[in-house]
N, C-alpha and C positions, 0 to 999 in steps of 0.2 A: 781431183780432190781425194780419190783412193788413196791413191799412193804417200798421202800425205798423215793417213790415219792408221792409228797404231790395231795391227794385227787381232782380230776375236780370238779368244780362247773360251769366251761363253756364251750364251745366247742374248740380244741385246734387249732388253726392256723397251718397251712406246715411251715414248714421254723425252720429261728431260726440260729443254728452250720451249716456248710460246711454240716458236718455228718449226721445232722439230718437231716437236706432239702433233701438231698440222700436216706435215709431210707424211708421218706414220701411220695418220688419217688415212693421206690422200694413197701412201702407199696398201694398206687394206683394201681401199676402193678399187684399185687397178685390179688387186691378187683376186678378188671376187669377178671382176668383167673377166678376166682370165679363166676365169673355169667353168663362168658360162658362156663363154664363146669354146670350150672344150667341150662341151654339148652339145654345140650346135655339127650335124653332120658334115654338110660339106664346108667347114670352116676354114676360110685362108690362113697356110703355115705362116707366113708374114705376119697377119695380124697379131697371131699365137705367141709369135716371136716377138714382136714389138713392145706389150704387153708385160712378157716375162723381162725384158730387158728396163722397161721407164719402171717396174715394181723396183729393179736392185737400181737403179738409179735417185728413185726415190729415195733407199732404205740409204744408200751414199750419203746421200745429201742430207737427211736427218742426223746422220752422227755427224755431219762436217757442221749442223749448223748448233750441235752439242757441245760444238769445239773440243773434241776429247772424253768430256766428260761423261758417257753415256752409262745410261745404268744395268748392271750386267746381269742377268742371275744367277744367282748362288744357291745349285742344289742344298736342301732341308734350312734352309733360313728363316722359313717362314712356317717349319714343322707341328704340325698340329701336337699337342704333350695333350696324352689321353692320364686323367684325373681320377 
């Protein structure tokens, strides 16, 4: 599904399809067990690596299910203008 999605040039926003905002969920959820099992001391590399690999699988699948469209950010767009 990568290979089929047009290249970052900026960081992607959550959201987006019903679908995707739910993946973006589920991919937070993963990146969080991720770094409490990076606490845990004798913690299997496996796991560790399982983990970090279904989080960019996730993050895949949430722009594949945006169909392209994802939302990017755009440093100072949302620039606070001091009054």
């Amino acid at each position: 599904m990568n290979a089929g999605l047009e290249p970052l040039n900026s960081f992607v926003l959550p959201g987006g399809t019903r679908g995707a905002a739910q993946l973006h969920v589920c991919r937070t959820v993963c990146r969080r067990a991720e770094r409490h099992v990076l606490r845990v001391a004798d913690a299997n590399p496996e796991v560790i690596r399982y983990l970090n690999r279904l989080s960019d699988l996730l993050f895949i699948l949430g722009r594949g299910a945006n169909d392209g469209q994802d939302a990017l950010w755009q440093p100072g767009q949302h620039k606070a203008v001091a009054g």
